[in-house]
C-alpha positions in Angstrom: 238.5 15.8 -79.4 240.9 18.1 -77.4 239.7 19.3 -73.8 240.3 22.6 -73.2 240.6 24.4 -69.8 241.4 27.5 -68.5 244.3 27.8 -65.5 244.4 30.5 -63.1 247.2 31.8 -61.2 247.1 33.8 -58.2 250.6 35.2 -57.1 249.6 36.9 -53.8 251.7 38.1 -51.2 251.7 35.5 -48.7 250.8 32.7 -50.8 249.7 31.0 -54.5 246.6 29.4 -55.4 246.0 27.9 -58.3 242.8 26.7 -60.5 241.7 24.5 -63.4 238.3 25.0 -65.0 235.7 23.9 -67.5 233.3 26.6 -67.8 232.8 27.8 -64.0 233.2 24.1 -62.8 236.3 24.0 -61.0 238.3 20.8 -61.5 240.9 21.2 -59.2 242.1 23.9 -57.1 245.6 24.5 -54.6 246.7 27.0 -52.3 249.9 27.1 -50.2 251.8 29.3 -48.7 254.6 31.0 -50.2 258.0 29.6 -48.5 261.6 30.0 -49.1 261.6 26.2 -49.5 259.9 26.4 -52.5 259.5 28.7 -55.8 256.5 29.8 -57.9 258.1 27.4 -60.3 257.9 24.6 -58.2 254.8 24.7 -56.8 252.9 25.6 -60.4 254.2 22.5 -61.7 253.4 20.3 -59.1 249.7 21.8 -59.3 250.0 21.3 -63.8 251.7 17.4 -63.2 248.6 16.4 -60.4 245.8 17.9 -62.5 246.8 16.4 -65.7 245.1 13.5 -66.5 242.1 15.8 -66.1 243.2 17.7 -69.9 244.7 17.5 -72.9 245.4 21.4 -73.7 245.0 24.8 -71.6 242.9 27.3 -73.4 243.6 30.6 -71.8 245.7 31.1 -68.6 245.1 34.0 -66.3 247.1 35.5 -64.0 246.0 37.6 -60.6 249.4 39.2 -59.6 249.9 41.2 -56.8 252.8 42.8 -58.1 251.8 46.6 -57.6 251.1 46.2 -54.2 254.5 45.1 -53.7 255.8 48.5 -55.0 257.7 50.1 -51.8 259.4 46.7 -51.3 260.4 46.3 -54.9 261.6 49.7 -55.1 264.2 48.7 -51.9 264.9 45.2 -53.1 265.3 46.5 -57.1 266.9 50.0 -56.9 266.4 51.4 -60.7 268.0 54.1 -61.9 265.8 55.9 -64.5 266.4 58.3 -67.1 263.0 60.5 -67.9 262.5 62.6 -70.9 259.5 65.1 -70.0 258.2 66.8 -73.4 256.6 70.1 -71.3 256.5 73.9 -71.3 257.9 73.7 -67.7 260.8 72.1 -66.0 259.2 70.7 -62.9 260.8 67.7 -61.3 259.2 64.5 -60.1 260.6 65.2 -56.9 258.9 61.9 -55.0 260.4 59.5 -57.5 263.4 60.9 -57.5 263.9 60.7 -53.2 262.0 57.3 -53.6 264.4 55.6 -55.8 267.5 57.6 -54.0 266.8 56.8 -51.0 267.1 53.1 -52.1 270.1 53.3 -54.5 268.4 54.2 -57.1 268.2 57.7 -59.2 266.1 59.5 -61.6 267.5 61.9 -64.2 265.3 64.1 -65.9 265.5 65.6 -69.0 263.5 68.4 -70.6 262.5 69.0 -74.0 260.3 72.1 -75.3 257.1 70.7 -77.5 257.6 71.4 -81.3 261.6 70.8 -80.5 263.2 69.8 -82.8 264.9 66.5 -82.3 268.4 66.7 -83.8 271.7 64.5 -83.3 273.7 66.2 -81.0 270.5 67.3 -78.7 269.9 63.3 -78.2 274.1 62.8 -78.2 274.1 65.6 -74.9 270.5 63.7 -73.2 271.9 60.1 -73.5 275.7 61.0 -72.7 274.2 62.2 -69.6 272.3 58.5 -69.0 275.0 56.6 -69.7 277.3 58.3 -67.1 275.0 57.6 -64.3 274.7 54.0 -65.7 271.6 54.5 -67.1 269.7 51.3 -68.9 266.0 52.3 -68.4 264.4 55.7 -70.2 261.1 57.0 -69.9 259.5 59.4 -72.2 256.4 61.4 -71.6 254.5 64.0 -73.1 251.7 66.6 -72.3 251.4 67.8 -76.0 250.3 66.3 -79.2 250.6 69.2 -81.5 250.0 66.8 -85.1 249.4 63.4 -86.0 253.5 62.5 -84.4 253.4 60.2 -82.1 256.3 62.9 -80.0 257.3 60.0 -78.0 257.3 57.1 -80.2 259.5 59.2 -83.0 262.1 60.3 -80.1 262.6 56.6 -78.9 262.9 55.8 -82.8 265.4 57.8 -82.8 267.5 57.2 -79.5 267.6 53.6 -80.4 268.5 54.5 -84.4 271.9 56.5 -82.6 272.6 54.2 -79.4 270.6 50.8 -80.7 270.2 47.8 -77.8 271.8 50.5 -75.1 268.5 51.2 -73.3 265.3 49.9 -72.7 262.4 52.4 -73.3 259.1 53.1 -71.4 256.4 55.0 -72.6 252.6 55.0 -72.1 249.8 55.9 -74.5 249.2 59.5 -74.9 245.8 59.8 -74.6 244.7 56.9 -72.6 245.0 59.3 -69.1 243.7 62.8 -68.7 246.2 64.5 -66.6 249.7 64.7 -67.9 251.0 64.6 -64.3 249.5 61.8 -62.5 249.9 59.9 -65.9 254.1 60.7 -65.1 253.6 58.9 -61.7 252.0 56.2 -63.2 254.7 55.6 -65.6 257.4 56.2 -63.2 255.6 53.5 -60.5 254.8 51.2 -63.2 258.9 51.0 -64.4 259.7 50.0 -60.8 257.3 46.8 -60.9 257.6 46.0 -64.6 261.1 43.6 -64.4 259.1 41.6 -61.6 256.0 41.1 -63.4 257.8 39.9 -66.4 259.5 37.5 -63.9 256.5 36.3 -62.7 255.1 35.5 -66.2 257.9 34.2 -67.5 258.1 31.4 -64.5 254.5 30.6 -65.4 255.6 30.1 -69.4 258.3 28.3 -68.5 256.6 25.9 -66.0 253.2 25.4 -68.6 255.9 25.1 -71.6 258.0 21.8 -69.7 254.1 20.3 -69.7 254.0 21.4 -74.0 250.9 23.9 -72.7 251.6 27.1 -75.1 247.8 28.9 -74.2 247.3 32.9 -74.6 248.3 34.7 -71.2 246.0 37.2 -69.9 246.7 39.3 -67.0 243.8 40.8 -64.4 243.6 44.4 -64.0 242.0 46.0 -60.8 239.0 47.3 -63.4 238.1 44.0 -63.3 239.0 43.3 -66.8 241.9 40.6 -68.7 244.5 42.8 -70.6 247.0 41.4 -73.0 250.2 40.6 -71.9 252.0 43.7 -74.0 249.3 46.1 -72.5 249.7 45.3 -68.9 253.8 45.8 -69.6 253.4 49.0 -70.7 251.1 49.8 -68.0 251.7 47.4 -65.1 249.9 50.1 -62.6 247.0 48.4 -63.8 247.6 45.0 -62.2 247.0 47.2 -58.7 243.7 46.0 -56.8 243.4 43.1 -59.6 242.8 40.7 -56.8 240.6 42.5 -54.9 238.5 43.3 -59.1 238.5 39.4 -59.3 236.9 38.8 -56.2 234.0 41.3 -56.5 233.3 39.7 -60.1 233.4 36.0 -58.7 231.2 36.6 -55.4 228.6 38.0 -58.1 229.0 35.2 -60.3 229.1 32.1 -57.9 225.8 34.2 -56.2 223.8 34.5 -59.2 223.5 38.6 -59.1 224.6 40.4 -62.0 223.6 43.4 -59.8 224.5 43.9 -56.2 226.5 46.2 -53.7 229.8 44.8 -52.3 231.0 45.7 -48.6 234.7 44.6 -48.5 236.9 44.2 -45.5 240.5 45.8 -45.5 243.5 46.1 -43.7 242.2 49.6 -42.0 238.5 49.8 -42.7 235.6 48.9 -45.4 235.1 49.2 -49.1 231.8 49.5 -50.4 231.0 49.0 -54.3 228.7 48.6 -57.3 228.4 45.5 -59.1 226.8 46.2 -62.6 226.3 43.3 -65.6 228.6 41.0 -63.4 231.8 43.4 -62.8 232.6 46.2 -60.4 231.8 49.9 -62.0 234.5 52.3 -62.0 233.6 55.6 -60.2 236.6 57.1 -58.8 239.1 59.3 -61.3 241.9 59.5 -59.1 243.5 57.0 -56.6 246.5 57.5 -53.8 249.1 55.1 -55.2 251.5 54.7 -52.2 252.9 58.3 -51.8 251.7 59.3 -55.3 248.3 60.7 -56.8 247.4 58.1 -60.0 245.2 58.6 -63.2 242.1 55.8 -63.0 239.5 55.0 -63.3 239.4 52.8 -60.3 237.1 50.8 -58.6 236.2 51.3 -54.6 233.4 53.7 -54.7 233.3 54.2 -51.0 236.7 53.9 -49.0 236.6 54.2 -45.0 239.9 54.1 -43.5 238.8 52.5 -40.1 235.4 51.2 -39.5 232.5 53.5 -39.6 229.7 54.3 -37.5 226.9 51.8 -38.4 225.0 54.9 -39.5 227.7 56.2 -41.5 228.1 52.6 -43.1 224.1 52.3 -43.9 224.4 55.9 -45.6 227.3 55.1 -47.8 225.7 51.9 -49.1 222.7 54.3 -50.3 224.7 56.0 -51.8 226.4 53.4 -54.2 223.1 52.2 -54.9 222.3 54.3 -58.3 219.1 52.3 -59.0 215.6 53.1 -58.1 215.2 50.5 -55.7 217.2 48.6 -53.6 220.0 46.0 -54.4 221.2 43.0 -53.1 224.3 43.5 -50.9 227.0 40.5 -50.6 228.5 41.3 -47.9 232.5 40.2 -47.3 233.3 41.3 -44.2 232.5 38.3 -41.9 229.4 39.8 -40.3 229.7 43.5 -40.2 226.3 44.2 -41.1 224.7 41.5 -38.9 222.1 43.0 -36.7 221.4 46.3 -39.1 218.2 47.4 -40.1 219.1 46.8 -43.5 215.9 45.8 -46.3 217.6 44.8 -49.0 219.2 41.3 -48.7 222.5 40.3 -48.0 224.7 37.4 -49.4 227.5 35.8 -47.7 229.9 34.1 -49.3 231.4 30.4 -48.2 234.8 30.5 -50.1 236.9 33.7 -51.0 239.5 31.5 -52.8 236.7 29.8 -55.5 235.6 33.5 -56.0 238.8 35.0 -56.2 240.0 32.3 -59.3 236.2 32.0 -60.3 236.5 36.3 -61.0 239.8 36.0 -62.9 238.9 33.3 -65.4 235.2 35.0 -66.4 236.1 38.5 -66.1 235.5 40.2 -69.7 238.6 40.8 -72.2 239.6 44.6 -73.3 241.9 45.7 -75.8 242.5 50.0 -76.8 243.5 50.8 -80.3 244.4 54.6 -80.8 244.6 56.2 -84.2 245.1 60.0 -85.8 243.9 61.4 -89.3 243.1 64.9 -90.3 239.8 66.1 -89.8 239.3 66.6 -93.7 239.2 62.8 -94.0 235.7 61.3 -92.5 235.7 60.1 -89.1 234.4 56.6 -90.2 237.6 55.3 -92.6 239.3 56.2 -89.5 237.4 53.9 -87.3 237.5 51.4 -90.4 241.2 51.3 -90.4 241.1 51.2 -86.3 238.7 48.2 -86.9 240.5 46.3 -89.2 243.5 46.8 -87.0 241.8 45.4 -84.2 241.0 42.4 -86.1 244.0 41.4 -87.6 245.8 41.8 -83.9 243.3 39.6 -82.3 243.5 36.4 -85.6 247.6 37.3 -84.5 247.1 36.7 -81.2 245.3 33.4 -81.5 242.3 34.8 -79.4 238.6 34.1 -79.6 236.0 36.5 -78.5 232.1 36.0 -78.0 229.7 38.8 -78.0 232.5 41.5 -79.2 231.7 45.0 -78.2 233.0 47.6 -79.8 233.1 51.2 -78.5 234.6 54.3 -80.2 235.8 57.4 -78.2 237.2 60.8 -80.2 240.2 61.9 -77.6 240.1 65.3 -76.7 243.5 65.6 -75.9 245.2 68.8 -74.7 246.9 70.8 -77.0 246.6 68.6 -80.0 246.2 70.0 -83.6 242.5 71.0 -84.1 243.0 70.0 -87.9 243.0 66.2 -86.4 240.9 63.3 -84.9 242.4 61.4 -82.4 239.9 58.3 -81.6 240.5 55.2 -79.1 238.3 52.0 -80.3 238.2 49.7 -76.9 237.3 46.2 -77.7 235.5 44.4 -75.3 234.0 40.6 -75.1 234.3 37.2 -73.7 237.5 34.9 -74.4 236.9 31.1 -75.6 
């Protein structure tokens, strides 16, 4: 009988960690600092060759990156010169990207298309003539209108690659997964800058497990405090942002015992405060300062102090989180910031941050979004059926295994789109095995 475990990664900014469980029994676990005397390489398969008379297979292996925290420095040690095409009624320019990225050797070109224009040869021949003179290998597309069932985007990279095929590499993110066109652009800008390193990363981590024969599903942590497929935290790598800081809220609740609970986090300035709800944080916020631009969410940290408050100030914000009708448990992170407060709920402390932080990654719930379009005169459910079936036949193609699979249907009510259409997202949700 094979042994299956799981391996978690952490790839923080000062140093890896590593973990192999069964369960939430952890078998062996490894920190060390990062160093230029040794690589991510190195070190992972040092941790794979000592722990492997313990298994016979890896089942799942997660990965905690801090990638998108590293944004300003991969933006100065990775200039990228971009090439946006903005589907809008006006011609306003990204004007913090494109000083970002300049300012660092870098440059962003934009180019502007009308919605309902029509996309003809020579209008693509005049956008992508312009690209390649500024040596151009990286386009975004983005648009604030869905006038049909067209995919806008999708059918104008179709086309770009059908006239200049393997000349650029194309970045787009799903129409209708953020509300606001703009701070969706900043994402998708941000997220190109980081998106070369994170492949890095993973690939190091492939190619290490691979030299050991381990071929297990890759799952990356998002700062919602959910795993995301590899292909969806590409296309979205902003998503990574915080994912340590999701897996150690999930992992204090777990190794605790309280599905339920307030958190009070240390950070570099100040405190975070948040709600822990059926063991994983609860998204409150909409919007989120991303570096020097203004993101789509949801994110986690309910409560954000940028020094540390007035013990008065920091009993009324933890009232505030609380949403139940009586009081909650708090764990508190901080290394004794509440001691000595009149507080009557009680209050955890934890004994080690690193067993949480891995412990959060490999039990943290799985979610997948599947978006699809059909006119209005067809019912609502054969669209759901065919976003079902969808759903199913990319998770047997995926080789993964879900217990308790929650499904949960949204109709997108995106601006400007068609009224004669339904747009619906069907999030999947469960527990990988």
């Amino acid at each position: 009988m094979r042994r299956y475990l799981d391996l978690v990664v952490y790839i923080g900014e000062g140093s890896y960690s590593f973990g192999l469980c069964l369960r939430y029994d952890w078998l062996a676990q490894r920190t060390v600092p990062i160093s230029a005397e040794s690589s991510l390489y190195q070190e992972i398969s040092a941790f794979i060759e000592k722990a492997s008379p313990l298994f016979d297979s890896i089942g799942k292996i997660v990965i905690i990156s801090d990638i998108a925290q590293r944004f300003e420095t991969l933006v100065k040690e990775r200039p990228r010169s971009i090439g946006y095409i903005r589907i809008s009624q006006d011609q306003y320019e990204p004007e913090y990207m494109r000083e970002l990225l300049q300012a660092n050797g870098g440059n962003l070109i934009t180019e502007y298309m009308r919605p309902g224009e029509v996309i003809t040869d020579a209008r693509i021949a005049s956008m992508i003539e312009r690209f390649l003179a500024e040596g151009i290998s990286d386009i975004a597309i983005m648009s604030a209108y869905q006038l049909g069932i067209t995919d806008t985007p999708q059918l104008l990279k179709d086309h770009c690659e059908r006239m200049y095929p393997e000349h650029f590499t194309y970045h787009k993110l799903d129409s209708a997964e953020y509300e606001s066109f703009l701070l969706s652009e900043n994402r998708l800008l941000a997220g190109l800058c980081i998106k070369q390193a994170l492949t890095d990363e993973v690939d190091t981590i492939v190619s290490a497990c691979r030299s050991y024969e381990l071929d297990a599903p890759i799952f990356i942590m998002t700062g919602e405090g959910v795993c995301v497929d590899l292909s969806t935290a590409l296309k979205d790598p902003v998503i990574t942002w915080q994912s340590r800081y999701g897996a150690l809220l999930i992992g204090a609740a777990r190794l605790l015992g309280l599905s339920d609970a307030i958190v009070v986090s240390p950070t570099a300035e100040g405190v975070l405060i948040d709600r822990i709800k059926e063991n994983r944080p609860l998204p409150m916020g909409r919007t989120k300062r991303y570096f020097g631009l203004q993101i789509s969410g949801p994110m986690i940290g309910a409560v954000e102090f940028g020094e540390v408050p007035h013990r008065q100030r920091l009993l009324e914000a933890i009232s505030t989180v609380n949403s139940e009708p009586g009081p909650l448990p708090i764990i508190d992170l901080t290394d004794g910031l509440l001691s000595g407060l009149e507080i009557e709920e009680s209050i955890y402390h934890l004994k080690s941050y690193q067993s949480a932080l891995l412990t959060g990654a490999q039990c943290a719930p799985f979610r997948k979004d599947f978006y699809g379009a059909s006119p209005v005169k067809r019912p609502m459910s054969q669209l759901q059926d065919s976003l079902y079936e969808e759903s199913v036949r990319w998770i047997d193609s995926s080789h993964i295994s879900l217990k308790d699979r929650r499904d949960e249907f949204l109709e997108m009510k995106t601006r400007y789109i068609n009224a004669d259409y339904h747009k619906v997202r069907l999030r999947v949700g469960g527990r990988i095995v």
